[in-house]
PASEBA-1860 file (N, C-alpha, C; in nm, 3 decimals):
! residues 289
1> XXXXXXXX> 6.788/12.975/12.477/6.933/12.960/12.476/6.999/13.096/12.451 ~ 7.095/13.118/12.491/7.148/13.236/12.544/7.271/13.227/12.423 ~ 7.318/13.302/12.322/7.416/13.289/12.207/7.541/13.392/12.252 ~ 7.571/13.451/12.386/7.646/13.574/12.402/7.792/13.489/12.423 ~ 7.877/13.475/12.333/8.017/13.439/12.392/8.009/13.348/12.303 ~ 7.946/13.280/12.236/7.926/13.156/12.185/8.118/13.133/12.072 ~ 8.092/12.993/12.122/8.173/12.894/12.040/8.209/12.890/11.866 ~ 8.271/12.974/11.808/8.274/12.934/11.686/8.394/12.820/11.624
9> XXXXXXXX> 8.381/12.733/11.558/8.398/12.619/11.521/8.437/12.608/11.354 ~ 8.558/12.660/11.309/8.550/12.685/11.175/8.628/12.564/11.105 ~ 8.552/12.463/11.021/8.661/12.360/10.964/8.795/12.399/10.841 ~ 8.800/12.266/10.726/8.886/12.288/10.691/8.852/12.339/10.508 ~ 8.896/12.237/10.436/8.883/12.262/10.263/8.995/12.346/10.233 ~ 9.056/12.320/10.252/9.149/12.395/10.095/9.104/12.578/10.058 ~ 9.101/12.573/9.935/9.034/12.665/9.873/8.876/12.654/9.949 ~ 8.813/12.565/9.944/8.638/12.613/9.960/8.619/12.621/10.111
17> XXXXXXXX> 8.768/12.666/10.159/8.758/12.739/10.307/8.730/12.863/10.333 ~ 8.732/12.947/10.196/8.707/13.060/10.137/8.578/13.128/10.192 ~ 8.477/12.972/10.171/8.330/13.031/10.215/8.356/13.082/10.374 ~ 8.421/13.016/10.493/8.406/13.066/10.586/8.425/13.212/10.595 ~ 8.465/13.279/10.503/8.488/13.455/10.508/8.387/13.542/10.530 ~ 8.299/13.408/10.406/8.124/13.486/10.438/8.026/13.417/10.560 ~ 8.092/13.273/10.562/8.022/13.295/10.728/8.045/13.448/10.828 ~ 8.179/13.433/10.818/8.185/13.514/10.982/8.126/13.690/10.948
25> XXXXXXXX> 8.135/13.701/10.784/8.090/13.845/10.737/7.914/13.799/10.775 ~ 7.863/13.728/10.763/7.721/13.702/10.766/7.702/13.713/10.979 ~ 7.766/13.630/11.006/7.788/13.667/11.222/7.819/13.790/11.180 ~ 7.866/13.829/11.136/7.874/14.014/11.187/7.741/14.073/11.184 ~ 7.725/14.069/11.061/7.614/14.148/11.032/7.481/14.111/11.105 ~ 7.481/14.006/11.161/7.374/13.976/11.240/7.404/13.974/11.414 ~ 7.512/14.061/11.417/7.557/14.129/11.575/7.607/13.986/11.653 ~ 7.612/13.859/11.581/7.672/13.759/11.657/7.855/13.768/11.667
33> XXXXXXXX> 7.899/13.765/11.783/8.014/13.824/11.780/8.073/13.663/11.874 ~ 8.167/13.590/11.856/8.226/13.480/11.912/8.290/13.484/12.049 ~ 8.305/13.430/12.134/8.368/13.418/12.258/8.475/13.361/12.303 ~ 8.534/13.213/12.170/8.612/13.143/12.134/8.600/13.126/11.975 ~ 8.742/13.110/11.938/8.693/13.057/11.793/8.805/12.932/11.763 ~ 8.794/12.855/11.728/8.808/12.745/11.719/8.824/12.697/11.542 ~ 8.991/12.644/11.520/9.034/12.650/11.385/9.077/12.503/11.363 ~ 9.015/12.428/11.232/9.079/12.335/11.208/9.163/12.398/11.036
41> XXXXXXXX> 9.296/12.354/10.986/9.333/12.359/10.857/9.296/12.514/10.795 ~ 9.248/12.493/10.690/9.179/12.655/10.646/9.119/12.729/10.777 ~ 9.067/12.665/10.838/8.915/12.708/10.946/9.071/12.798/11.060 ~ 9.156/12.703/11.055/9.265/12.743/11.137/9.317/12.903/11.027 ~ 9.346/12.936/10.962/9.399/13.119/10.911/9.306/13.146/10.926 ~ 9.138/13.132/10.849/9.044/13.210/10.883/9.036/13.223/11.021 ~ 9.011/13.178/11.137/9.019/13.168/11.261/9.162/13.275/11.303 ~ 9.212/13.260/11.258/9.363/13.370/11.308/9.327/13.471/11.254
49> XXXXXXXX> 9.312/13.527/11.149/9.255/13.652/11.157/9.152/13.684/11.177 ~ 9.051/13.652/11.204/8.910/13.668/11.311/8.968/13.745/11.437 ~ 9.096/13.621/11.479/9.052/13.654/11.619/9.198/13.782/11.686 ~ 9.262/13.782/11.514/9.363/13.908/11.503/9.330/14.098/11.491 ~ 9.146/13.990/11.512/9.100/14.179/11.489/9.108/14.192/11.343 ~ 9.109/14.115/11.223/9.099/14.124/11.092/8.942/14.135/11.093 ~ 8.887/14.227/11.006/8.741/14.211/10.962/8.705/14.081/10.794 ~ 8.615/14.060/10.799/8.592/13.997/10.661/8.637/14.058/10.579
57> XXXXXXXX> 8.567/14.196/10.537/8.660/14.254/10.356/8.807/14.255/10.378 ~ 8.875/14.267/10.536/8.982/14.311/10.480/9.057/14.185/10.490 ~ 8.996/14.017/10.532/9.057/13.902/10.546/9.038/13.868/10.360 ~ 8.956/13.944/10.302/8.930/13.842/10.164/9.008/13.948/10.103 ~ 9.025/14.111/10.126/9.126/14.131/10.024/9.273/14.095/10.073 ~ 9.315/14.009/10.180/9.395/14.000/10.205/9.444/13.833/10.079 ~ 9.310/13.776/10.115/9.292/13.634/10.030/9.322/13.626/9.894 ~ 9.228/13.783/9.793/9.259/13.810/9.697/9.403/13.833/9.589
65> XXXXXXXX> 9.520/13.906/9.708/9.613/13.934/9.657/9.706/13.810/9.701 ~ 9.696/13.709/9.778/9.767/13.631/9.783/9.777/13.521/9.700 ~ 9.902/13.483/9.625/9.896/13.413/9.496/9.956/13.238/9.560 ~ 9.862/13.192/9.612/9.877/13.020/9.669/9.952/12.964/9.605 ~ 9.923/12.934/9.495/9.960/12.812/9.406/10.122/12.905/9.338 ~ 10.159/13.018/9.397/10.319/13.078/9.329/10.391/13.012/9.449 ~ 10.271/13.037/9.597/10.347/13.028/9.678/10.413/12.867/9.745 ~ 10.351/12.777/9.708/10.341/12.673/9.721/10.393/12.591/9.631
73> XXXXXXXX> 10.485/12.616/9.554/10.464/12.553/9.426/10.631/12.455/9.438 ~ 10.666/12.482/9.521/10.779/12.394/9.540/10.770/12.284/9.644 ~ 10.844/12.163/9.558/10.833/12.034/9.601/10.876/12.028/9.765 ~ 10.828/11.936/9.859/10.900/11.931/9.997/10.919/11.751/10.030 ~ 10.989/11.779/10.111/10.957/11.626/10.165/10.920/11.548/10.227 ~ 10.794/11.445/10.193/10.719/11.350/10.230/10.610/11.401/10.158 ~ 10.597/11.504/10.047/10.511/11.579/10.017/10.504/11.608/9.909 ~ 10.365/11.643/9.853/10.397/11.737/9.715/10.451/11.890/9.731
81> XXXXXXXX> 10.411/11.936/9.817/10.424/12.081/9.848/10.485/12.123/9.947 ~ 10.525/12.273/9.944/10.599/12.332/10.058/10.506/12.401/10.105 ~ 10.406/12.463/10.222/10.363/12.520/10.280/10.428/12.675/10.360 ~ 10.581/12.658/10.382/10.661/12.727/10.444/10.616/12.890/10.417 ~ 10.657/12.918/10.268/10.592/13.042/10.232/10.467/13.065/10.305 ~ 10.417/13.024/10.253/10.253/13.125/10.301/10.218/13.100/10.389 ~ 10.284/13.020/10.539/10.303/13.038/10.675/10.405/13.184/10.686 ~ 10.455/13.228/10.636/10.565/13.305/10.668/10.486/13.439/10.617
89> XXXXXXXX> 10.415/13.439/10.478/10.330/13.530/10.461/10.188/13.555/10.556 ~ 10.153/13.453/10.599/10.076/13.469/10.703/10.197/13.562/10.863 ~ 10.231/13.554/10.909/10.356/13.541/10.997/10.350/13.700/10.988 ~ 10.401/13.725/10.864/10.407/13.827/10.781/10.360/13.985/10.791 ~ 10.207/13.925/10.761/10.075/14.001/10.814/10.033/14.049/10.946 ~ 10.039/13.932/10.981/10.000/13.943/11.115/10.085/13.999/11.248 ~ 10.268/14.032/11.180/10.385/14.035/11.304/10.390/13.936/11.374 ~ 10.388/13.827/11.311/10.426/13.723/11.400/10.368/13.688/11.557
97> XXXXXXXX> 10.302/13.726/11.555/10.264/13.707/11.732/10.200/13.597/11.799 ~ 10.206/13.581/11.905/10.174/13.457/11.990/10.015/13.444/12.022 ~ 9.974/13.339/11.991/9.821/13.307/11.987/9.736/13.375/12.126 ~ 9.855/13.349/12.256/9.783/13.415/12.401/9.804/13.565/12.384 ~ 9.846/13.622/12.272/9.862/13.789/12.278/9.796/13.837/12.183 ~ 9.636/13.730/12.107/9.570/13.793/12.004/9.435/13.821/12.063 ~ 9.383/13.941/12.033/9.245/14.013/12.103/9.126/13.915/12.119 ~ 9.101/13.850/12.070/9.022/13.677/12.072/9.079/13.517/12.089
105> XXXXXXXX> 8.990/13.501/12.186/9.054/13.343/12.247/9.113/13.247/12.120 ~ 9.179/13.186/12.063/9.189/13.120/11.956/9.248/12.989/12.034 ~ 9.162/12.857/11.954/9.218/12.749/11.956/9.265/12.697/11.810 ~ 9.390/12.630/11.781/9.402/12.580/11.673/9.441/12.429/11.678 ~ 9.351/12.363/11.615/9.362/12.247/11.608/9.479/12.102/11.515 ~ 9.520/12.045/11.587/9.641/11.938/11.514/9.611/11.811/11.542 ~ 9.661/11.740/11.480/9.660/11.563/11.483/9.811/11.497/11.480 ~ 9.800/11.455/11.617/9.959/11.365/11.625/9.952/11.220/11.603
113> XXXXXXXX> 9.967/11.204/11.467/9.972/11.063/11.415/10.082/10.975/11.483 ~ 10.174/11.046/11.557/10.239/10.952/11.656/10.119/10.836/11.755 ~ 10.082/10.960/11.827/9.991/10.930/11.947/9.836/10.876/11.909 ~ 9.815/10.919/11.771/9.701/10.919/11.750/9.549/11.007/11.844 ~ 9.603/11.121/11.838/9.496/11.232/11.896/9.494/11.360/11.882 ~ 9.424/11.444/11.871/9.402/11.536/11.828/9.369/11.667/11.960 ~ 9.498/11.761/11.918/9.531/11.843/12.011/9.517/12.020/11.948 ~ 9.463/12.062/12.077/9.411/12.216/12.028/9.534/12.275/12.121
121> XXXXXXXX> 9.549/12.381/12.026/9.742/12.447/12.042/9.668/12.583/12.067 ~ 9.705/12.615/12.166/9.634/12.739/12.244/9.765/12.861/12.305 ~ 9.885/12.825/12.328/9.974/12.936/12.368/10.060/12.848/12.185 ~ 10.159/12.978/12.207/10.284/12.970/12.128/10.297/13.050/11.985 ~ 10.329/13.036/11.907/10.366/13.152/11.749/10.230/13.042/11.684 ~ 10.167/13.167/11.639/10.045/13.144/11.529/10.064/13.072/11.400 ~ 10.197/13.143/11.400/10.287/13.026/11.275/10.282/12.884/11.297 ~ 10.361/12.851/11.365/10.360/12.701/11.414/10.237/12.637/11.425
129> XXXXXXXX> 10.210/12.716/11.523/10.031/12.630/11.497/9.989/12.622/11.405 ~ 9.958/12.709/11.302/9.889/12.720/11.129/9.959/12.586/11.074 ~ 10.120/12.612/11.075/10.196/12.512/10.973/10.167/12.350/10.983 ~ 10.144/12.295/11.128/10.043/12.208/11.195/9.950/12.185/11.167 ~ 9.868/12.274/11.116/9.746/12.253/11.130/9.659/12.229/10.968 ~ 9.807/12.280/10.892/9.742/12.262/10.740/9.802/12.165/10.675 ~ 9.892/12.050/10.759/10.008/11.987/10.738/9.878/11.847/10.673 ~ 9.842/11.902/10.538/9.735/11.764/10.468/9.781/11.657/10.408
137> XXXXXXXX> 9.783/11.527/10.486/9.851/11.393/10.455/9.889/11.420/10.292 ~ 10.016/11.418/10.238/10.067/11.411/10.115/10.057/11.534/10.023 ~ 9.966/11.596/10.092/9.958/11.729/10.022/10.096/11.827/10.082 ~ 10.064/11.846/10.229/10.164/11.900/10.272/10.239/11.809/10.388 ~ 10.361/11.853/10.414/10.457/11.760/10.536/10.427/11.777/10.666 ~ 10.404/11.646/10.707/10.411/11.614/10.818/10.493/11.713/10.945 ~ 10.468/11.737/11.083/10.549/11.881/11.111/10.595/11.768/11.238 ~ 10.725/11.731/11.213/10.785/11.625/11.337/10.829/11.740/11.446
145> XXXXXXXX> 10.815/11.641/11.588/10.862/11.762/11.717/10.858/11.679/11.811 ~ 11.027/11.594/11.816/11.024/11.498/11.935/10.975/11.359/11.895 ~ 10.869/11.312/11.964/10.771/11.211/11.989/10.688/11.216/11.860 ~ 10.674/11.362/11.843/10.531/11.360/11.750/10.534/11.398/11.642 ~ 10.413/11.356/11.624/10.431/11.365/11.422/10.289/11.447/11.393 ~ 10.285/11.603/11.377/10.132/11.640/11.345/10.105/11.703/11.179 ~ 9.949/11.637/11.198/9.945/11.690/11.062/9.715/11.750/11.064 ~ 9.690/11.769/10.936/9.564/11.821/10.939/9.482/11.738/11.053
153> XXXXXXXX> 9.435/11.783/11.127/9.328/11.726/11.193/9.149/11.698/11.158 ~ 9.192/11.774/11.018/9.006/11.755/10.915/8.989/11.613/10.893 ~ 9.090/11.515/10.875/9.025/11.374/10.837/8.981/11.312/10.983 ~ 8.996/11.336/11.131/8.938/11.302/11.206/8.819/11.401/11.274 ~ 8.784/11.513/11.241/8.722/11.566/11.283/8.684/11.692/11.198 ~ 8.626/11.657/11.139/8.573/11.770/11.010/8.597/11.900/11.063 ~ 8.496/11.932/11.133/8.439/12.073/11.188/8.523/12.042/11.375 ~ 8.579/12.174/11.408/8.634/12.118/11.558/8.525/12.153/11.698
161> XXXXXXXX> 8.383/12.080/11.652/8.300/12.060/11.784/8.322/12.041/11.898 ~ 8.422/11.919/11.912/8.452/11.862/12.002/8.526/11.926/12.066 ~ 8.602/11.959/12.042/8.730/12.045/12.124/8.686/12.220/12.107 ~ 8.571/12.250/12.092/8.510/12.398/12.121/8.449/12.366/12.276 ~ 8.354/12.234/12.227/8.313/12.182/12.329/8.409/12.178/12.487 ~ 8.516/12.105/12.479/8.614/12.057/12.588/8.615/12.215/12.643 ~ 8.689/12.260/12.523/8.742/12.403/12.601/8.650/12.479/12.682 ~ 8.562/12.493/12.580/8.413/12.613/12.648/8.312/12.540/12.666
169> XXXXXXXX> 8.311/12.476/12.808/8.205/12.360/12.870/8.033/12.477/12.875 ~ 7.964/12.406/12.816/7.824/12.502/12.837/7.769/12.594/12.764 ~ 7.856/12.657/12.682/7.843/12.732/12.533/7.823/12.677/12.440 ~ 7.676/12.701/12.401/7.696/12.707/12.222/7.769/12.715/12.155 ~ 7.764/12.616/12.024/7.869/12.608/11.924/7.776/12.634/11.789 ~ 7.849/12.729/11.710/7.819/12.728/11.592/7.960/12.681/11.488 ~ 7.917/12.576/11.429/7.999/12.506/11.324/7.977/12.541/11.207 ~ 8.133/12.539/11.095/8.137/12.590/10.990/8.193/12.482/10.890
177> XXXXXXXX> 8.130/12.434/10.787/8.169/12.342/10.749/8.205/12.306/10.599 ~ 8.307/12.350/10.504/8.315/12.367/10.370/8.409/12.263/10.317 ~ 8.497/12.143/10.413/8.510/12.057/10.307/8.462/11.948/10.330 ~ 8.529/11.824/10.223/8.441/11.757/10.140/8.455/11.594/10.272 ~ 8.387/11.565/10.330/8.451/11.446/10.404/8.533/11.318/10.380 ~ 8.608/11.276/10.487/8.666/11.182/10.461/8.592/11.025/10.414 ~ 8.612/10.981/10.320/8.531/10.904/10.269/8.467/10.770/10.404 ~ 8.367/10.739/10.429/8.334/10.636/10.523/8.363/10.519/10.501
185> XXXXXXXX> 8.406/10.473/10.380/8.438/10.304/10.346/8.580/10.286/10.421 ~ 8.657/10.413/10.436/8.788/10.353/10.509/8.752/10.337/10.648 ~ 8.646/10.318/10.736/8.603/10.273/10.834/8.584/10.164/10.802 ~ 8.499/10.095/10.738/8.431/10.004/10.748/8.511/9.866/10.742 ~ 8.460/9.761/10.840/8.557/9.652/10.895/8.673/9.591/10.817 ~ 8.591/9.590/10.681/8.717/9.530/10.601/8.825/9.620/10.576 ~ 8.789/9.705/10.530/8.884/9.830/10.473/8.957/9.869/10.572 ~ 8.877/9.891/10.702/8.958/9.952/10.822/9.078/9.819/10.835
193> XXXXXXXX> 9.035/9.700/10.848/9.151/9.553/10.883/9.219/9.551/10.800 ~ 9.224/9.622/10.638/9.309/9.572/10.524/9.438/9.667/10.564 ~ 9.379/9.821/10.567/9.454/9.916/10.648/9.582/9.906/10.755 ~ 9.521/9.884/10.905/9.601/9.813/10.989/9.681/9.709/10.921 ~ 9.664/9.637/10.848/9.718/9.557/10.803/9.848/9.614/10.710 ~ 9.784/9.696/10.593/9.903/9.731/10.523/10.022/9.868/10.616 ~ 9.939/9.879/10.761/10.020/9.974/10.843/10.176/9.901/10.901 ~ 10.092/9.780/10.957/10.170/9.688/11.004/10.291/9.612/10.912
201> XXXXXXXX> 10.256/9.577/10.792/10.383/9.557/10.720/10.453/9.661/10.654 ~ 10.435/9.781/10.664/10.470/9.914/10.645/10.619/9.927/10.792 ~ 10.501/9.880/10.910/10.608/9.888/10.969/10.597/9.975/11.091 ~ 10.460/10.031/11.114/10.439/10.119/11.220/10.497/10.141/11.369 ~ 10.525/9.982/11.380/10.584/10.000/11.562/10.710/9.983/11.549 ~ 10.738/10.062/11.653/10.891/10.108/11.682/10.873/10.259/11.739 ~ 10.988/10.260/11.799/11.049/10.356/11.901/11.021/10.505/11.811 ~ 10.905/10.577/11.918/10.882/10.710/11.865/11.041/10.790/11.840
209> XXXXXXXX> 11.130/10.795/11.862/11.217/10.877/11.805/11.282/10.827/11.689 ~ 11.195/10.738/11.605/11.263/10.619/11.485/11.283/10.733/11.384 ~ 11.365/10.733/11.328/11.400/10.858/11.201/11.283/10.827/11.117 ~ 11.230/10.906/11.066/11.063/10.975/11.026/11.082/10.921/10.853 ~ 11.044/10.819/10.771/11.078/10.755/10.649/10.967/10.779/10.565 ~ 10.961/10.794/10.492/10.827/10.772/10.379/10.747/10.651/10.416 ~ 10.808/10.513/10.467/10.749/10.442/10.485/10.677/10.401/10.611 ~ 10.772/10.465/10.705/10.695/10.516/10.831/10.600/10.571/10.851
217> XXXXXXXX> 10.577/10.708/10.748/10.471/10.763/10.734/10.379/10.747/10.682 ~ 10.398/10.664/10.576/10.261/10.556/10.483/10.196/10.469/10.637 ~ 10.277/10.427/10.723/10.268/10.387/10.767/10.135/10.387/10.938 ~ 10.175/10.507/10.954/10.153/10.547/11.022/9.993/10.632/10.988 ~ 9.998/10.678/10.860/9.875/10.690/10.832/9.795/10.614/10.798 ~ 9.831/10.511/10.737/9.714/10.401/10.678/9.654/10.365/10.848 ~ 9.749/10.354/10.982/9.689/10.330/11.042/9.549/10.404/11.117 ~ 9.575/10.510/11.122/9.486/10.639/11.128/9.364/10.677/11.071
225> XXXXXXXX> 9.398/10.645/10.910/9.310/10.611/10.831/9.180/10.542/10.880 ~ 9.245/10.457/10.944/9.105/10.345/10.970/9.018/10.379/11.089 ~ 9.043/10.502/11.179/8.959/10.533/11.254/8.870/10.614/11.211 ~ 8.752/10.557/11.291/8.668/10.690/11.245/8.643/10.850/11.289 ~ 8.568/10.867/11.218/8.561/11.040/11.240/8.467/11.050/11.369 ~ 8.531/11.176/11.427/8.459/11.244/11.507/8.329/11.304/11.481 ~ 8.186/11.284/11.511/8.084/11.408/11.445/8.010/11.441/11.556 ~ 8.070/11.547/11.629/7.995/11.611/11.734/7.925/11.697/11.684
233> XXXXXXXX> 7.789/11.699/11.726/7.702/11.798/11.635/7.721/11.970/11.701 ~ 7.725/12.042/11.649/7.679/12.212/11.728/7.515/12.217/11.729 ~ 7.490/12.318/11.842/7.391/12.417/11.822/7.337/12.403/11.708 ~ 7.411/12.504/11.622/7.378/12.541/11.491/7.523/12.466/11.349 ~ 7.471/12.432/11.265/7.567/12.374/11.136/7.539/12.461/11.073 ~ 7.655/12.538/11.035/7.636/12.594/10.878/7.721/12.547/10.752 ~ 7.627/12.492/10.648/7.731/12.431/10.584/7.689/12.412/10.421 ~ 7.789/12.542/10.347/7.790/12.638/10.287/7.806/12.527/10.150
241> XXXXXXXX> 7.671/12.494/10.011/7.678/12.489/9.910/7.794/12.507/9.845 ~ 7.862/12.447/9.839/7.979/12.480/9.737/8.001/12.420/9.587 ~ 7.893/12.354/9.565/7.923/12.267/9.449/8.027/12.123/9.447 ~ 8.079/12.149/9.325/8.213/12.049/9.276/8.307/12.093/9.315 ~ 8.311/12.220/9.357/8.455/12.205/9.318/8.584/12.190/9.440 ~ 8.705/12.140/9.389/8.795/12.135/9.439/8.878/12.180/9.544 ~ 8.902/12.120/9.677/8.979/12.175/9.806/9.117/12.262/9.711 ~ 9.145/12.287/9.569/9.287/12.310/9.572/9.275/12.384/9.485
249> XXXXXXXX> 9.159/12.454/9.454/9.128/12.588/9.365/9.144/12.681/9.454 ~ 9.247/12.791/9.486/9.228/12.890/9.554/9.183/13.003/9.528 ~ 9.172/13.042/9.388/9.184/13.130/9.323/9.024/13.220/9.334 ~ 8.928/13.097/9.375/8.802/13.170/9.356/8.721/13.192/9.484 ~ 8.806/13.315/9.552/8.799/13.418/9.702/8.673/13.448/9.717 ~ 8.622/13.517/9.567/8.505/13.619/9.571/8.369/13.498/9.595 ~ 8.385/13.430/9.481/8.293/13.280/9.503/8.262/13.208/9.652 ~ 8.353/13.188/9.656/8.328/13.110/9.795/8.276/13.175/9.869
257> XXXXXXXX> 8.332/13.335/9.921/8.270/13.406/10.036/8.138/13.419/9.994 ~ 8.115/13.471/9.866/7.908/13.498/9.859/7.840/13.388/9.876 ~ 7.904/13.293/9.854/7.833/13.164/9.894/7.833/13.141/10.036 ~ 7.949/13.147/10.108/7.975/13.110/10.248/7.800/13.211/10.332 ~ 7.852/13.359/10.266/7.777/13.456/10.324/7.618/13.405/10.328 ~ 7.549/13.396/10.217/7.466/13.304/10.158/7.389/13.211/10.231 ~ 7.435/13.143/10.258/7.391/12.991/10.337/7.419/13.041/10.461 ~ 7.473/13.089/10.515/7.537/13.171/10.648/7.389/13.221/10.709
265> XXXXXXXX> 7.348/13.319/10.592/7.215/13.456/10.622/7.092/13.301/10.658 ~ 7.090/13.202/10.581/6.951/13.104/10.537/6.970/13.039/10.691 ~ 7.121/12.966/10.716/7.112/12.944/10.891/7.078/12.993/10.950 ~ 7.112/13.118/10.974/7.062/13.225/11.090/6.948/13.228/11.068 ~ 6.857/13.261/10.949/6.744/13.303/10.963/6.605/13.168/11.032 ~ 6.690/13.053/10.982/6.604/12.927/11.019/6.663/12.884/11.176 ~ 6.757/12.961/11.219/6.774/12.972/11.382/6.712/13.086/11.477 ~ 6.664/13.191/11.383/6.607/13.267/11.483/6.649/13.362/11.480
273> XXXXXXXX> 6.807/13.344/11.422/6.969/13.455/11.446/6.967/13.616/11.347 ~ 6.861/13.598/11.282/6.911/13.710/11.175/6.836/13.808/11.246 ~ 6.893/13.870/11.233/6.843/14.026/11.302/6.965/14.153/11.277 ~ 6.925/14.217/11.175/7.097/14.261/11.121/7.018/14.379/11.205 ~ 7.200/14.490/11.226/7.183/14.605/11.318/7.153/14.708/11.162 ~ 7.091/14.855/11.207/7.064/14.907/11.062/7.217/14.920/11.011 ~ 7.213/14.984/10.889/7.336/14.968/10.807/7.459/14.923/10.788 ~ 7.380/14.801/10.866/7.505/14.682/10.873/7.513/14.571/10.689
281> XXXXXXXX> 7.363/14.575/10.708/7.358/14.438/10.606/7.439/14.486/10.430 ~ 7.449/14.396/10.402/7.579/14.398/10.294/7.529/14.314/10.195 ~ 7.516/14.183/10.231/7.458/14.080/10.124/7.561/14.113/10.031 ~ 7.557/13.958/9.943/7.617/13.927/9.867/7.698/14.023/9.751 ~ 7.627/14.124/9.738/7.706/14.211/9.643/7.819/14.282/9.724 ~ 7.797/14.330/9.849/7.936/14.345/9.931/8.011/14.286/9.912 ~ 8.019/14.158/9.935/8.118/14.036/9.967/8.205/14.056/9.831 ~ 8.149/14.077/9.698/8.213/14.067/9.578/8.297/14.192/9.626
289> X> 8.343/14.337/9.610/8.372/14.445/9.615/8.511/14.401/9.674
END
């Protein structure tokens, strides 16, 4: 199998999206370089600066000085949180620019709980797409536009296989995978029927331009809820030890990446992939620095 161009596939987590920093620092160092990269939620900024020509140290000291939880810390609505800031600080960084004018193919991935499907946002402002794409049922708001209603696409599709797949028919995919899954009992017949059920007296049908309610949106997710997940397998899974802890710790940059890096080097090497160029390799004490 031929790895030149290959598919990268980066999911979501919160904070323990962190590890993907040391995935893609670990593909470097082993001369694997992406052809597409492919962002769900977290997987979606890491994925924007990948494919912005950001290197790893300078995406984690970018991670380091950014203070999440200052930036986020105001209430929104349908939500606990505002996201706005640190789309704008992302925005920020980067000059704002349009996803078809960044040096690497980028797909970023969304979920239109209108329609119920999950759509990879390929032209338009990197912003928009990000704000979409991290939009986590109750965590953050829903991003209405018209017809549609999008929000994280990680509870239907962890890692974005599938849609690396669609896009880049015939390429290898390497998948990145650091959060925690959506629990499987909300599939299962009863749970999934109690669901639909509490969707339906919630109130779900009616005319997509219905003014967007709290209860609409309970609504609309419980129905969602009950489908199941996507699990298209890659090539290769990498999928980075993280312990306990929490999608909403951001704070621990350095952690996550030596870990990401870590499990990153143990994939490659049980794929065949490690083969660092000379004075490339870094290992884990880099990643801290």
């Amino acid at each position: 199998m031929s790895w030149d161009g290959f598919s990268l596939a980066l999911g979501g987590g919160g904070g323990r999206g962190w590890a993907h920093i040391g995935v893609v620092r670990a593909l470097d160092d082993a001369g694997l370089k992406p052809g597409l990269i492919v962002g769900t939620s977290m997987g979606a900024i890491i994925g924007t600066g990948l494919a912005a020509g950001y290197t790893p140290d300078a995406m984690e000291r970018i991670a380091r000085r950014t203070p999440v939880y200052r930036l986020v810390g105001r209430r929104a609505r349908l939500a606990l949180f505002d996201p706005r800031p640190v789309v704008e600080r992302l925005a920020l960084e980067l000059g704002d620019p349009l996803i078809e004018e960044l040096p690497l193919p980028l797909a970023i991935t969304t979920y239109d709980l209108a329609a119920g499907r999950c759509v990879a946002v390929t032209r338009g402002r990197v912003a928009e797409a990000v704000e979409r794409a991290i939009a986590v049922p109750l965590f953050f708001p829903p991003c209405a536009d018209g017809e549609h209603l999008w929000c994280d696409a990680g509870l239907w599709e962890s890692v974005p296989v599938s849609v690396a797949r669609a896009l880049a028919p015939g390429r290898p995919v390497i998948g990145a995978w650091a959060d925690t899954p959506k629990p499987g009992f909300f599939t299962l017949p009863p749970i999934a029927l109690a669901l639909r059920r509490l969707s339906l007296r919630l109130g779900a049908a009616g005319s997509p331009q219905a003014r967007l309610t709290a209860r609409r949106y309970l609504a609309m997710l419980s129905s969602r809820m009950a489908e199941p997940v996507v699990a298209d397998e890659p090539e290769l899974l990498i999928r980075p030890r993280l312990g306990m802890m929490p999608a909403w710790h951001f704070s621990r940059v350095g952690e996550m990446s030596r870990r990401g890096y870590r499990d990153a080097r143990i994939a490659l090497e049980a794929a065949g992939l490690w083969s660092v160029r000379p004075g490339k390799e870094r290992g884990d004490a880099s990643a801290a620095a």
